[in-house]
C-alpha positions in Angstrom: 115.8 30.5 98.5 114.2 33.7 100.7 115.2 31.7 103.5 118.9 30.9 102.8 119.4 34.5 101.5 117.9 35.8 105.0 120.2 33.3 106.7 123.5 34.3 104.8 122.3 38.6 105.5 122.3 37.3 109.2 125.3 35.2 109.4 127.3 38.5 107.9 125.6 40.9 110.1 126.9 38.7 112.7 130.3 39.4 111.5 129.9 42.7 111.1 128.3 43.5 114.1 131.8 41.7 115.7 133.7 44.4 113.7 131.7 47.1 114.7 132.1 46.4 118.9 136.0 46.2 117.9 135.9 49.7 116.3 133.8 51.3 119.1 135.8 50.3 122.1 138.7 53.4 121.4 136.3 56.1 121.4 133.5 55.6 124.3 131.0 58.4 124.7 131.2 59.8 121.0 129.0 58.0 118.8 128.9 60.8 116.5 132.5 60.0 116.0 131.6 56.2 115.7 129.3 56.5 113.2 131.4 59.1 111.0 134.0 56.6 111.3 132.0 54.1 110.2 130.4 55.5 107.2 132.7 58.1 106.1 134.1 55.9 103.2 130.6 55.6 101.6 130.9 58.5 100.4 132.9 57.1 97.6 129.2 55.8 96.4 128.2 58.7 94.0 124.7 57.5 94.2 123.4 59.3 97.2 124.4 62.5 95.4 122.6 61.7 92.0 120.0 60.6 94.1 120.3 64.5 95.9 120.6 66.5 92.8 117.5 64.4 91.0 115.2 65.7 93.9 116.9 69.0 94.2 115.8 69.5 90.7 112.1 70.5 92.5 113.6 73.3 94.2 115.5 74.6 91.3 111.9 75.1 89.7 110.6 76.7 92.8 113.4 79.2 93.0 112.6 79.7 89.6 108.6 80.6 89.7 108.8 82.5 93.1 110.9 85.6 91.7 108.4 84.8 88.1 107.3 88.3 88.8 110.0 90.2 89.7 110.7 90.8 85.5 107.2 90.0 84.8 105.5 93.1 86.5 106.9 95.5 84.9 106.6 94.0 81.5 102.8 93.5 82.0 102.2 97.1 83.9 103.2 98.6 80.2 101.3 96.1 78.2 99.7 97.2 75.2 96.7 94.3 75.2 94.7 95.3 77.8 93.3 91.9 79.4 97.1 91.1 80.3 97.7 95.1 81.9 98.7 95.2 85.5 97.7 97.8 87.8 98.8 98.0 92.0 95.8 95.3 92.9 96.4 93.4 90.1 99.9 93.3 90.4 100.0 92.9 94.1 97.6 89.6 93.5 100.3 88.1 91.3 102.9 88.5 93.6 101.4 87.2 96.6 98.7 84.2 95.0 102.1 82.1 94.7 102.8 82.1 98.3 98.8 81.0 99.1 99.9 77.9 96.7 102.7 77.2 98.8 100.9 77.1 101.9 98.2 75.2 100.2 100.8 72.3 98.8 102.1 72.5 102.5 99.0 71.7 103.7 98.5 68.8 101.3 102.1 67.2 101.9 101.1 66.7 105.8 99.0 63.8 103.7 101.3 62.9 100.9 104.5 62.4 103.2 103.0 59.8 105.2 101.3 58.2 102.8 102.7 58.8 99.2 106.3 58.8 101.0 109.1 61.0 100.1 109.8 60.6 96.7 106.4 60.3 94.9 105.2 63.2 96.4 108.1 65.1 94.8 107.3 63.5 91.5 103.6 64.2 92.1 104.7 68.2 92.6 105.5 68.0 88.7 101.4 68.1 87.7 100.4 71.3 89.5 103.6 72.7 88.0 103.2 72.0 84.8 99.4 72.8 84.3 100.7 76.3 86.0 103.5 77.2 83.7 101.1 75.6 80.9 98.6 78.5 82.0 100.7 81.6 81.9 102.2 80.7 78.7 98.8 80.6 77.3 97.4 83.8 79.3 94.9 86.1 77.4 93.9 87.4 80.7 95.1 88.1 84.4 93.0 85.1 85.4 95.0 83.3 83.9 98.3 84.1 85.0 96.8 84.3 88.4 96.0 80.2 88.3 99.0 79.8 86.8 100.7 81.2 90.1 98.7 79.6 92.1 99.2 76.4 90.9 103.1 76.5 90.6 102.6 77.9 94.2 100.7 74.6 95.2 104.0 72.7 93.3 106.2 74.7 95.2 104.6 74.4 98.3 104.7 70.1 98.1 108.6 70.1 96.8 109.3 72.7 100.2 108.3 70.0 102.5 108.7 67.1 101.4 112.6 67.4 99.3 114.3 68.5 103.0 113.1 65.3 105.0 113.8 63.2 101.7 117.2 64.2 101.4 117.9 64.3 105.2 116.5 60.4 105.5 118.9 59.6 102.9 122.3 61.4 104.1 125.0 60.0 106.0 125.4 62.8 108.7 128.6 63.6 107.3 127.5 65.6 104.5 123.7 66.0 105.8 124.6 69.5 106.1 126.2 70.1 103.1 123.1 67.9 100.8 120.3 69.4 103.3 121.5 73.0 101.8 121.2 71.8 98.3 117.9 72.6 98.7 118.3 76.7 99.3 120.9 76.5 96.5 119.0 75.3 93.7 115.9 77.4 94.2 118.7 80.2 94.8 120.2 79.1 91.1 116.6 78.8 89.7 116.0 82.1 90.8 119.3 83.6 89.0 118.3 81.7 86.0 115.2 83.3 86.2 116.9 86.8 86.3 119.5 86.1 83.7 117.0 85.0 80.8 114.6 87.9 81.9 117.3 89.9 80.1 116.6 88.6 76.6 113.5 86.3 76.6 109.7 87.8 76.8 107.7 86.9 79.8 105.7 83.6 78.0 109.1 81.7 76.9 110.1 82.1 80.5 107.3 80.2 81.2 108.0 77.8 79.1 111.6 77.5 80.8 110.3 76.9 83.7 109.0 73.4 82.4 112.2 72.0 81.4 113.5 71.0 85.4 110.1 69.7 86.1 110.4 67.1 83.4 113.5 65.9 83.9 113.2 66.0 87.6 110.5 63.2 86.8 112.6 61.2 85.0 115.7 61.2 86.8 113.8 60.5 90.2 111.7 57.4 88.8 115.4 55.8 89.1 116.0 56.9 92.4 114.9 54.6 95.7 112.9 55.9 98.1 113.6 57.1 101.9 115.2 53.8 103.8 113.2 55.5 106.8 109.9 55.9 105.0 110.0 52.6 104.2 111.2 51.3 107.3 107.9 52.8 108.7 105.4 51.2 106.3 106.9 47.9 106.9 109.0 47.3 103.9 112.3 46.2 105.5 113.5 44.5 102.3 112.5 47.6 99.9 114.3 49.9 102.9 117.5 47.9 102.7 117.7 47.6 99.1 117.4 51.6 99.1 120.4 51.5 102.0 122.5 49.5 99.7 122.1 51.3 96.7 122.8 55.1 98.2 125.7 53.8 100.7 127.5 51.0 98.5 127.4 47.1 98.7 130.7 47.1 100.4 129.3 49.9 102.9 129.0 49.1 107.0 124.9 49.6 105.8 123.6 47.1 108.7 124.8 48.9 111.3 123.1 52.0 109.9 119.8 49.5 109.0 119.8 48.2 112.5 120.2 52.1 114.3 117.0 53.0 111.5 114.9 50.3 112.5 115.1 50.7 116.7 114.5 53.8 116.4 111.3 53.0 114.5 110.6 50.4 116.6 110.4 52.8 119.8 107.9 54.9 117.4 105.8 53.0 115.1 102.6 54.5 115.7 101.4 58.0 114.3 101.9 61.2 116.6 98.4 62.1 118.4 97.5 65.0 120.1 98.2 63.6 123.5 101.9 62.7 122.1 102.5 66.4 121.4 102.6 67.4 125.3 105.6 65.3 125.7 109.5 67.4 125.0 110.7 65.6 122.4 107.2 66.4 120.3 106.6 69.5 121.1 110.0 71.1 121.5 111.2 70.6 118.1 107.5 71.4 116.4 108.1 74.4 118.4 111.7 75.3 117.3 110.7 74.6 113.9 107.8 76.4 113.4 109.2 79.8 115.2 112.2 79.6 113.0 109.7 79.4 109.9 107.7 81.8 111.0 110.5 84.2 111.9 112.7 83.5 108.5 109.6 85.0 106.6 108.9 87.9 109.0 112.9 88.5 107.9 111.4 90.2 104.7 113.1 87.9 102.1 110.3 87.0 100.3 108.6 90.6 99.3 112.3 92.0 98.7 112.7 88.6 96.4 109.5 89.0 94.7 109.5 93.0 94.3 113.6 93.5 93.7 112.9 95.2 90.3 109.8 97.6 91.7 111.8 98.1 94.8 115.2 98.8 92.6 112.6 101.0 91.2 111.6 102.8 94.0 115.4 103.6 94.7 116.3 104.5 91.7 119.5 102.5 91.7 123.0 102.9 89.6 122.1 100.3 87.2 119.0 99.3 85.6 116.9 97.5 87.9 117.0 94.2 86.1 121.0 94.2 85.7 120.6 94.8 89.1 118.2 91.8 90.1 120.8 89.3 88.1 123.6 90.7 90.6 121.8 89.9 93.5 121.1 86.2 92.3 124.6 85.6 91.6 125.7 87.3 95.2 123.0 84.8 96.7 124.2 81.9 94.9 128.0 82.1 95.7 126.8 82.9 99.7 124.3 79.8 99.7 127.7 78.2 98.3 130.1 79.3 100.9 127.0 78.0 103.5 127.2 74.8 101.8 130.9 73.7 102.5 130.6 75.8 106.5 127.8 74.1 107.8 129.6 71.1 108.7 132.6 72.4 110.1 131.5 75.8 112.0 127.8 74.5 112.9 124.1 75.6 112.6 124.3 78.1 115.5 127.1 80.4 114.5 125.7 80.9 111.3 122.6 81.4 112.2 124.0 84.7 114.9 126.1 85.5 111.9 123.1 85.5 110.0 120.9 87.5 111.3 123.4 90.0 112.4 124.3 91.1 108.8 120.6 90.8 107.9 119.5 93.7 110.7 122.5 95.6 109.5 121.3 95.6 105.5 118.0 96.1 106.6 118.7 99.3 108.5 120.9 100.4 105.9 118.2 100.7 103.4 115.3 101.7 105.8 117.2 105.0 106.5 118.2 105.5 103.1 114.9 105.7 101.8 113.8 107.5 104.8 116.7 110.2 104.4 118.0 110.2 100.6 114.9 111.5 98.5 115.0 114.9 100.8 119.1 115.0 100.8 118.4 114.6 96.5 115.8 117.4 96.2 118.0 119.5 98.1 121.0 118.8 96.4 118.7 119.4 93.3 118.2 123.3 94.2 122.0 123.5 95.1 122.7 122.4 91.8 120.8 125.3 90.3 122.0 127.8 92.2 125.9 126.6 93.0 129.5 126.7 90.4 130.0 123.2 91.7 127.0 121.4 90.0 129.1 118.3 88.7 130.3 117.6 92.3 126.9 117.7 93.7 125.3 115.8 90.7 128.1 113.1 91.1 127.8 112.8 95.5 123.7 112.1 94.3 125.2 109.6 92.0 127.6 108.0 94.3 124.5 107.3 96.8 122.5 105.5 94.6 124.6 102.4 94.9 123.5 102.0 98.7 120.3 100.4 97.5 122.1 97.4 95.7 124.9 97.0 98.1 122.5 97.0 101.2 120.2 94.1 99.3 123.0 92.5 98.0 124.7 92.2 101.8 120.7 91.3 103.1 121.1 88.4 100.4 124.7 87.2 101.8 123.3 87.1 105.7 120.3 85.5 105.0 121.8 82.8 102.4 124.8 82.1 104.5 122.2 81.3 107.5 118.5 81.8 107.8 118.0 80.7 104.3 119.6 76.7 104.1 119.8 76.2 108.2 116.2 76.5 108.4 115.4 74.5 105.6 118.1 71.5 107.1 116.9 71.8 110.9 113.4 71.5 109.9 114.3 68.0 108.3 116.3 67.6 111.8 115.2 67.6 114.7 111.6 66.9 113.9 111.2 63.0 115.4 110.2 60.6 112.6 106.9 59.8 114.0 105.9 63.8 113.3 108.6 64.3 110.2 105.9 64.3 107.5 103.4 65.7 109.0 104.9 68.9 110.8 107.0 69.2 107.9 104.1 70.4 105.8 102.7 72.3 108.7 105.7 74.1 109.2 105.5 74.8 104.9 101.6 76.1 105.9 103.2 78.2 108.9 105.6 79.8 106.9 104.1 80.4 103.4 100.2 82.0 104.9 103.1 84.3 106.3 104.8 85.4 103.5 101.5 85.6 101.5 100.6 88.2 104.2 103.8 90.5 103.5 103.8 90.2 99.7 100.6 91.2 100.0 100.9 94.3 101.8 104.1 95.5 101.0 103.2 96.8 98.4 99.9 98.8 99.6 102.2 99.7 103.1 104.9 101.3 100.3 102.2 103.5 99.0 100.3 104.0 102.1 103.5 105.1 104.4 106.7 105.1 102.5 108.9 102.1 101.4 111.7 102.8 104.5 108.8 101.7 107.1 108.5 97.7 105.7 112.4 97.6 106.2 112.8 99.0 109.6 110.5 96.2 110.8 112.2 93.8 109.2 114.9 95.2 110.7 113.4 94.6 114.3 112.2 90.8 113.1 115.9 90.4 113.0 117.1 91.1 116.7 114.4 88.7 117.5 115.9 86.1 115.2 119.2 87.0 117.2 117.7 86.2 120.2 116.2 83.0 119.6 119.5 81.4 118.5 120.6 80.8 122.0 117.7 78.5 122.0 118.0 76.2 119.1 120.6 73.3 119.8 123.6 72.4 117.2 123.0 69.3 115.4 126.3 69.4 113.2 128.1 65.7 113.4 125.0 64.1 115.0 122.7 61.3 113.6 118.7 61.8 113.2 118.5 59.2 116.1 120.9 60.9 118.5 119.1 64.2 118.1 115.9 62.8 118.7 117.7 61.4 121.8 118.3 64.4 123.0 114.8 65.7 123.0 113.8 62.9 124.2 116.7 62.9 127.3 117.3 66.3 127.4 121.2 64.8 127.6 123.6 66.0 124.8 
């Protein structure tokens, strides 16, 4: 029966195969255009985007227990029990022991990709997470809530790494761009959730929120298949087909696809080794990829994303700082949004310019605010004291205060329109399939011991110097990330194998 069923799969991949030469002929020298031609009616298979949205459900809770603490700090630096109390150490630990997690779960998925695979080392991100969110709920001590971070950290750091390269192996490159920023818009929407019920629940039940995606992320995804490529790679060719079928449809040209997954594999099929990672089409993209990493944190999103109440704070902003927080997550979400349905049609690189163009301006804007404001204010005060026109002067200070929120919120548009989804998708990208899993969770290591460093010492560089001097070099991180643009190549409309072609060939 194995037999005959093999022999009826090769008798209509022979007909296919007759289709597919017919269908090529009119368009030599564009296979992008072949291959969206070929596949663009699969889309019609809602699977692959149930399939998207049950692994997206990870990021949603990462989003979600990264910007934990921006409500949460302020609650516990007033609390009345005195175990739980937060001073600037204590605090500064909570906010930045989440980001060690990451880098730690980063480190771990350079092992779980390759071996787990995709999928179950998404589902295996649920444990950590849950023992985390279990341990802050319970807190009777900083200790506690400490782990806690930590451990959602380690959860976050496995979903960061491993959800991009699922979702990415399982596209058609038709909407890759579009489902590879899913990602950045989840954790962008768990984040805004995250603001919104600070506003009427107390710090524990938010904890106890944070549960609810985990667990249905695990149930959704143990109906899910796993990465056609992963399994091409450990041998199961069956398994990988049956995935390939059930994301792109029965009636779906999914042998043409099949065949493109399986050279490609075929030219690869042993891990990377140190000696590989001299050659171009190693080492350029494990270059590009972890630069852009490294430079997306250096961007200061993390610290402003972590600290937006103690910065809004600091500023003394129109509203009250955690009305203000919620308007930043909803300005974020609707700009990851607009990035979502862009990517495909204006391209990686334009974005990315556009990106970090809008992020140097917000970041100036707000460097010289703080710098300048506080001595224009305690000048205006005297005036006001000694001046008729007090309620002009009192309504100009007024009037200023709004910079703070517009600056961040404009910081939030530029970087979630560009360096926030783009670097997330290219990672999954251009990395060859040999080196996916494994640089992938490098590249999480790269980037998360980073931001650990910043959230770490913004804080003690805002007391030490002033809270303008953290911004003005983020400022400057940004004309680098200018810069290196012109270096990273546009992938928009191209298959995983043709851009490993190109680093390979150097040929576009």
């Amino acid at each position: 029966m194995e037999g005959r069923c093999m022999e009826f799969r090769m008798i209509r991949w022979g007909c296919k195969r007759e289709r597919l030469h017919s269908m090529i002929e009119p368009v030599p020298g564009n296979p992008g255009q072949v291959a969206r031609s070929l596949t663009a009616w699969t889309l019609k298979n809602h699977r692959l985007f149930l399939a998207t949205f049950a692994a997206v459900l990870g990021n949603f809770s990462f989003g979600f227990a990264l910007v934990y603490t921006s409500p949460v700090i302020p609650a516990l630096e007033k609390s009345l029990v005195r175990n739980l109390r937060l001073t600037e150490a204590t605090a500064s630990w909570f906010g930045s022991v989440f980001t060690l997690g990451v880098a730690a779960g980063g480190l771990g998925t350079m092992y779980f990709n390759d071996y787990l695979g995709r999928k179950l080392s998404i589902m295996f991100s649920a444990v950590p997470s849950a023992i985390g969110y279990l341990f802050m709920t319970s807190a009777q001590g900083t200790w506690m809530l400490l782990v806690g971070r930590l451990l959602t950290g380690f959860a976050g750091g496995v979903t960061s790494a491993s959800i991009p390269v699922y979702i990415s192996e399982i596209s058609h490159p038709g909407v890759r761009g579009a489902l590879g920023s899913c990602p950045q818009i989840m954790a962008v929407l768990g984040a805004l959730f995250l603001y919104a019920l600070g506003l009427v629940v107390p710090w524990r039940w938010m904890a106890v929120a944070g549960q609810v995606p985990v667990l249905l992320m695990i149930v959704l995804l143990s109906f899910m298949p796993d990465s056609p490529r992963f399994l091409v790679s450990k041998g199961k060719e069956d398994k990988a087909l049956d995935a390939l079928v059930w994301l792109r449809g029965a009636n779906a040209e999914y042998w043409w696809e099949y065949e493109r997954i399986k050279e490609s594999f075929s030219e690869q099929n042993r891990p990377v080794s140190w000696r590989e990672i001299k050659q171009p089409y190693i080492w350029k993209p494990l270059a590009i990829t972890l630069l852009m990493r490294f430079l997306q944190q250096l961007s200061g999103v993390t610290p402003i994303l972590v600290y937006l109440q103690v910065i809004f704070n600091s500023t003394e902003v129109i509203l009250e700082p955690q009305y203000d927080a919620v308007i930043v997550g909803a300005v974020r979400l609707a700009s990851v949004a607009v990035a979502t349905f862009s990517m495909d049609k204006v391209g990686r690189k334009v974005l990315l310019c556009i990106s970090a163009i809008i992020m140097l301006a917000s970041n100036l804007t707000l460097g010289f605010y703080i710098h300048f404001i506080p001595q224009y204010s305690h000048n205006s005060a005297i005036m006001v004291n000694s001046s008729s026109h007090e309620g002009l002067a009192t309504s100009w200070i007024s009037g200023l205060t709004v910079i703070p929120l517009i600056a961040t919120m404009v910081f939030i548009v530029g970087y979630a329109i560009g360096w926030g989804p783009i670097t997330w998708l290219l990672m999954a990208e251009i990395l060859p399939l040999k080196a996916r899993g494994t640089v992938s969770g490098l590249c999480v290591l790269v980037s998360w011991l980073t931001a650990f460093v910043l959230t770490k010492v913004f804080l003690l560089v805002k007391a030490q110097y002033g809270l303008e001097v953290p911004f003005f070099f983020f400022g400057a991180i940004c004309i680098v990330n200018l810069i290196f643009t012109f270096f990273i190549p546009e992938t928009k409309g191209r298959s995983l194998e043709q851009i490993e072609s190109y680093f390979r060939t150097g040929q576009k």
